[in-house]
C-alpha positions in Angstrom: -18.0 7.0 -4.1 -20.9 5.3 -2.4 -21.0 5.0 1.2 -21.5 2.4 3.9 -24.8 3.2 4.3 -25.5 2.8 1.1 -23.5 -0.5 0.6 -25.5 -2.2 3.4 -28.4 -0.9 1.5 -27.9 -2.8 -1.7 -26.5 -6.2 0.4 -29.7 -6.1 2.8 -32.2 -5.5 0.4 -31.5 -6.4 -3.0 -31.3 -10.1 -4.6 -28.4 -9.4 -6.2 -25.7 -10.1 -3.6 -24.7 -13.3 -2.2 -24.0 -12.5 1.7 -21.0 -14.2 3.1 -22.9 -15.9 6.9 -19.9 -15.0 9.2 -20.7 -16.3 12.6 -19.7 -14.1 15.9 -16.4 -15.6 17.4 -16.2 -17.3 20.3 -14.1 -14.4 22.0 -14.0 -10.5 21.3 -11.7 -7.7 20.6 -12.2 -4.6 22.1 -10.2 -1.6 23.4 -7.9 -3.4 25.7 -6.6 -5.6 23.0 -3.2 -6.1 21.2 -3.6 -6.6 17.5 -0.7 -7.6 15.5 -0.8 -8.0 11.8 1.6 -9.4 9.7 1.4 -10.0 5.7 0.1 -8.3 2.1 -0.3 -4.9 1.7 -4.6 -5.6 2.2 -3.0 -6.1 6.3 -1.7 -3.1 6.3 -4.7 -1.7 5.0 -7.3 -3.2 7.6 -4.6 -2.6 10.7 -5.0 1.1 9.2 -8.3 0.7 9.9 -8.2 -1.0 13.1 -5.1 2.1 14.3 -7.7 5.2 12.8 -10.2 3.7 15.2 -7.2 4.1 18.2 -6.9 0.4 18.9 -3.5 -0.8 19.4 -2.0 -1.9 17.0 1.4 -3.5 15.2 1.4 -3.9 11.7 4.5 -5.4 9.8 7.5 -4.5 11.8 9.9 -5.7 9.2 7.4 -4.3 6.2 4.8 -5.5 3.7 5.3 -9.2 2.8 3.4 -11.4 0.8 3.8 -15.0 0.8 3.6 -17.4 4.1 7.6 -18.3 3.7 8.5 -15.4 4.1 5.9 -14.2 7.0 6.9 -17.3 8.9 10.4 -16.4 8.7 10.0 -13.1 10.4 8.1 -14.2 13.0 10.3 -17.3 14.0 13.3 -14.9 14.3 10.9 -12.8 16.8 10.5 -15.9 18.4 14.0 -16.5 19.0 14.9 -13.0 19.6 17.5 -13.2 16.6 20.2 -11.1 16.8 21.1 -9.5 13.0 24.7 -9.3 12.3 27.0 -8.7 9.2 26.1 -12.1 7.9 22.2 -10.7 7.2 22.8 -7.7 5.7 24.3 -6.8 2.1 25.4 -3.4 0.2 23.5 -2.3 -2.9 25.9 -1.9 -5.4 23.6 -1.6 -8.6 24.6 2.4 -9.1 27.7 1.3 -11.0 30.9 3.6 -11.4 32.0 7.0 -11.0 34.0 9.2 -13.6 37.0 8.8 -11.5 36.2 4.8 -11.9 35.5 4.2 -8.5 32.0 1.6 -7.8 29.5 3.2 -6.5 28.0 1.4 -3.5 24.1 2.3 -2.1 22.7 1.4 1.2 22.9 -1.9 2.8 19.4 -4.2 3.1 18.3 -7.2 4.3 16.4 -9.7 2.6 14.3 -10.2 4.8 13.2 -6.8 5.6 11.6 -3.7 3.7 13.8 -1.1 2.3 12.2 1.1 5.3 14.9 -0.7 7.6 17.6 -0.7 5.0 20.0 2.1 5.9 23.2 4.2 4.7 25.1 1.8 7.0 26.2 -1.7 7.9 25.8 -0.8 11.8 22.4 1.4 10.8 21.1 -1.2 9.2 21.4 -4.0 11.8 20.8 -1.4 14.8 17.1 -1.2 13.2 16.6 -4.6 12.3 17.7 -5.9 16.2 15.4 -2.8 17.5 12.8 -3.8 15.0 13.1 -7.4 16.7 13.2 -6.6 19.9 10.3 -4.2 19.7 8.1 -6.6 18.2 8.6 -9.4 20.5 7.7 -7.0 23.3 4.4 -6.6 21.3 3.5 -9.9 20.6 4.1 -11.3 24.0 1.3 -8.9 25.3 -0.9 -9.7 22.1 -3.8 -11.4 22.3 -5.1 -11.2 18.1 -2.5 -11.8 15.4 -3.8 -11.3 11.6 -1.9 -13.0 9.3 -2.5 -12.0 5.5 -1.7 -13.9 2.8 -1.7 -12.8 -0.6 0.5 -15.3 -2.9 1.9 -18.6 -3.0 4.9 -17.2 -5.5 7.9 -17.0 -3.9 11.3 -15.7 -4.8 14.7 -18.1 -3.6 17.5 -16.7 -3.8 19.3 -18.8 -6.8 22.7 -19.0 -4.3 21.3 -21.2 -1.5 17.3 -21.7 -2.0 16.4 -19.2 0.7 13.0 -17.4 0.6 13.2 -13.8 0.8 11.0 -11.0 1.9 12.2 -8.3 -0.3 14.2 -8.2 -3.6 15.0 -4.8 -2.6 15.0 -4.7 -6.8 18.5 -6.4 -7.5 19.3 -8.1 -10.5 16.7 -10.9 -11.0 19.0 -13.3 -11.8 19.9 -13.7 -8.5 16.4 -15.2 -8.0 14.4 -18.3 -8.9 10.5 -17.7 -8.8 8.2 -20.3 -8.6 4.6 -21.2 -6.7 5.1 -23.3 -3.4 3.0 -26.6 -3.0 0.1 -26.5 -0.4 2.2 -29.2 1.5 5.2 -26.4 1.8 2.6 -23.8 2.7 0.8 -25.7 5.4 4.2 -26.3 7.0 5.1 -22.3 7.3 1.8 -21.8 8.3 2.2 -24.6 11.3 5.7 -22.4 11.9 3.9 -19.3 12.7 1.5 -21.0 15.0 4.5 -22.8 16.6 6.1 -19.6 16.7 3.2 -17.3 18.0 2.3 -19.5 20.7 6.2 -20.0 21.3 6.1 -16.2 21.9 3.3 -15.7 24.2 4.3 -18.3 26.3 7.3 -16.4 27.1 5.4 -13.4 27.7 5.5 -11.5 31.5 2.8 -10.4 33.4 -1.2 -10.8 32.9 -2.1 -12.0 29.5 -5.1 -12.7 27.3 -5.5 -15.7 25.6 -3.5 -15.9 22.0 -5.8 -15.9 18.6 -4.5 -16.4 15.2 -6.8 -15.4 12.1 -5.5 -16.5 9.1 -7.2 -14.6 5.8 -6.5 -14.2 2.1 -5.9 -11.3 0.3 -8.7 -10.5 -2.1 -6.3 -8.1 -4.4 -5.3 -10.1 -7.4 -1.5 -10.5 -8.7 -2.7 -10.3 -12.2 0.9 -10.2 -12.8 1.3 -13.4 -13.0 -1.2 -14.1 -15.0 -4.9 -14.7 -14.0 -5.3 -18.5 -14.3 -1.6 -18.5 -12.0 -3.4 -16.0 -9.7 -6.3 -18.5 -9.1 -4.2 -21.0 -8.3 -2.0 -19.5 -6.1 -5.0 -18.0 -4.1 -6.4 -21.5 -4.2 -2.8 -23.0 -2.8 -3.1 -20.3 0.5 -6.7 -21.5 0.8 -6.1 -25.4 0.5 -2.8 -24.8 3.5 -5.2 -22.5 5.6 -7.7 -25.6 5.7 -5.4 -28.4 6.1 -3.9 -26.4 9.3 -7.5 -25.7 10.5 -8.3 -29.1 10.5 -4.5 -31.1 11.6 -3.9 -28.3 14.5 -7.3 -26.9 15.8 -9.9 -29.1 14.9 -11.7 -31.5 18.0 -9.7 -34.4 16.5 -6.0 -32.8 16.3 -3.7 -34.5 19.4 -2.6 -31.1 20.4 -3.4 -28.4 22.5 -4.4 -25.8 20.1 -8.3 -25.8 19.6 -10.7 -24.3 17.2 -10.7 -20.7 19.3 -7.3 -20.5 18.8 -6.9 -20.8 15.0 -9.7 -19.4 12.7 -10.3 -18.1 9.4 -11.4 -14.6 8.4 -13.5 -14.4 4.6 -11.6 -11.4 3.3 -11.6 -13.4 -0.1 -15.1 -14.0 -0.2 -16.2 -11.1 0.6 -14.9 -9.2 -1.9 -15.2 -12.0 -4.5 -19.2 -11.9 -3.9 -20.3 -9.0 -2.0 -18.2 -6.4 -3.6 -17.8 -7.8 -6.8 -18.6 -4.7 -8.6 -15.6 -2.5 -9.6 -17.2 0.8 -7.9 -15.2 -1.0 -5.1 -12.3 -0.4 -6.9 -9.6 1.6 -6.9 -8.2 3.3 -9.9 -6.2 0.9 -10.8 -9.0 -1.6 -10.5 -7.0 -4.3 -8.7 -6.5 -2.7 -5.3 -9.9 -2.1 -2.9 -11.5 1.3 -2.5 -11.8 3.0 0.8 -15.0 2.5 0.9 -14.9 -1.5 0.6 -12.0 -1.2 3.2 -14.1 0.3 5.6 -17.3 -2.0 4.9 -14.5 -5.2 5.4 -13.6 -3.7 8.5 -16.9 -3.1 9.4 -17.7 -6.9 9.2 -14.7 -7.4 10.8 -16.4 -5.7 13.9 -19.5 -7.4 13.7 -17.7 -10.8 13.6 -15.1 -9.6 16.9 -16.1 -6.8 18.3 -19.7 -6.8 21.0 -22.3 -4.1 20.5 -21.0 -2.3 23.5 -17.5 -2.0 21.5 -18.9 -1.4 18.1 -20.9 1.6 20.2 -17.5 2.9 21.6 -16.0 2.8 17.9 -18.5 4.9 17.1 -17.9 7.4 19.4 -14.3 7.5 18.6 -14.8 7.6 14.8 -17.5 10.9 15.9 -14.4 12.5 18.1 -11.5 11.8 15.4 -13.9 13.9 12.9 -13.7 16.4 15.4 -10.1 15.5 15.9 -8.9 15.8 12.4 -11.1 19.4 11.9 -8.5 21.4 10.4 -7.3 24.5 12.3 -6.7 27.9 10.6 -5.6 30.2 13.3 -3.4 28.3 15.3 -3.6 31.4 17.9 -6.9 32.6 17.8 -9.6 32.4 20.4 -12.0 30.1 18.8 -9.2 27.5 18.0 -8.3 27.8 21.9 -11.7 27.3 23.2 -12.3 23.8 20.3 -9.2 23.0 21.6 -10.4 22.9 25.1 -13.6 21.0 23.9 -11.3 18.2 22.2 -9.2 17.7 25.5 -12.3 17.6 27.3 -14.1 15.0 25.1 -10.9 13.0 24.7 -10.9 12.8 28.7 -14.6 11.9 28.8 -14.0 9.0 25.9 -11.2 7.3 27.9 -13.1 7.4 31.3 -16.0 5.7 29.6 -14.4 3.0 27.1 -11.3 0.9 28.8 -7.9 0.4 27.3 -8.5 4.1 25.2 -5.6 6.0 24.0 -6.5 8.9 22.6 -2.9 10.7 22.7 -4.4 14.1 21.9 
């Protein structure tokens, strides 16, 4: 597996890369911030990066979702600190009968939620979704960078009443209809979790950074459903990312949201030209290596982060090594004395970089 060294290499210094320009933002993340990310499964992969790194970080309270229905949906019911009830919740019954010929019922779920906050019971299950929501809206008020990932424009209504949902929590799929939302009906959800975000921070106590929203796309593919659908639906997140850029945060928009407030992040195109190759890959050649996760993140960094903070990542990714070394004799006296040496070096770390957590 090739490095980051060595992928910088063959970016810097060979013709046969096109280099996606990222300009430095207007305003920078370092170890004081709040990140939130909400979206595909590549958001919880860079907030993975982002948390190994110690920054502080929420990623998908209500779990992995993929299309900007249903991520608006979760966020406006942080925004209006929704209280869950028996209405949101339903009982699994796909496990059928029992020799005596009594149904056999499974856990209750939400659709709206991942199966991580379903639970054995109607109370369980609400008990974590209101805690979920509460939880997060603490978060978010005190956030000041919110990455919202979007990796389809397919979305599955429930055939019932038309409602989006998060999760099909892998009932029968005739309860659903499946089709690709227009970039009009995107834009609109996207506009929602502005709304929303902004609605959220604004109720937030205390001292507070200004708000940022990046929007980005996922570059894994959902060859799925086919790959001329795939293109198009990527092309359908693009088109509403744009059209809110410009309506909502461009000089022209009536509002009070500007350009610092709403921006864009090239996941997409990064992948699409700089890593193009499969080596970046995983196994299943759909999903991203570790190693192109970590060079994303790395131009993540250089687009939000100063020199001073990419120095004090540095350091920390040099102590987590150390950190992570592991220990083979819990009681003997060379593990006491590295021991020693961590908590020391942890203390050092936090004195010298501000908002550092370390928690070791």
């Amino acid at each position: 597996m090739k490095n980051i060294v060595e992928i910088t290499y063959y970016i810097y210094f060979m013709d046969f890369f096109t280099k996606i320009n990222i300009p430095a933002a207007d305003w920078q993340i370092d170890y004081n911030s709040r990140l939130a990310f909400f979206g595909s499964c590549f958001a919880d992969n860079i907030s993975a990066q982002f948390a190994s790194r110690k920054f502080n970080v929420l990623a998908n309270p209500f779990g992995t979702v993929y299309n900007p229905l249903s991520v608006a949906m979760q966020i406006k019911a942080i925004a209006n600190g929704k209280i869950f009830g028996e209405a949101d919740v339903f009982q699994d019954t796909r496990l059928g009968v029992s020799e005596n010929g009594n149904e056999i019922r499974g856990p209750w779920h939400c659709w709206d939620a991942h199966s991580s906050l379903s639970a054995a019971t109607r109370e369980e299950c609400i008990a974590k979704l209101n805690e979920t929501t509460a939880n997060a809206r603490e978060f978010l008020q005190k956030a000041d960078t919110v990455f919202i990932t979007l990796g389809t424009a397919f979305v599955y209504f429930l055939r019932e009443n038309g409602v989006a949902v998060s999760n099909c929590h892998r009932q029968n799929p005739n309860l659903f209809i499946r089709k690709m939302i227009s970039v009009d009906h995107a834009t609109e959800a996207l506009k929602s979790i502005v709304h929303d975000l902004l609605k959220i921070k604004s109720d937030g106590i205390g001292e507070n950074r200004e708000l940022h929203i990046v929007f980005t796309v996922s570059p894994l593919r959902h060859l799925s459903d086919g790959a001329h659908e795939n293109t198009l639906s990527k092309a359908t997140l693009q088109l509403a990312i744009n059209k809110v850029i410009q309506e909502i945060a461009s000089p022209s928009a009536r509002n009070d949201v500007g350009a610092e407030t709403i921006s864009y992040f090239p996941s997409y195109e990064i992948v699409t030209d700089e890593l193009r190759d499969y080596r970046f890959y995983d196994d299943d050649m759909i999903h991203l290596s570790k190693t192109a996760e970590g060079y994303i993140f790395e131009r993540m960094a250089e687009t939000y982060c100063s020199e001073k903070t990419r120095e004090d990542i540095r350091k920390v990714e040099k102590f987590m090594k150390m950190a992570n070394h592991r220990i083979q004799d819990e009681s003997s006296t060379a593990t006491a004395t590295f021991l020693q040496k961590l908590h020391a070096e942890a203390e050092k770390l936090e004195s010298q970089i501000a908002g550092l957590e370390l928690n070791v």
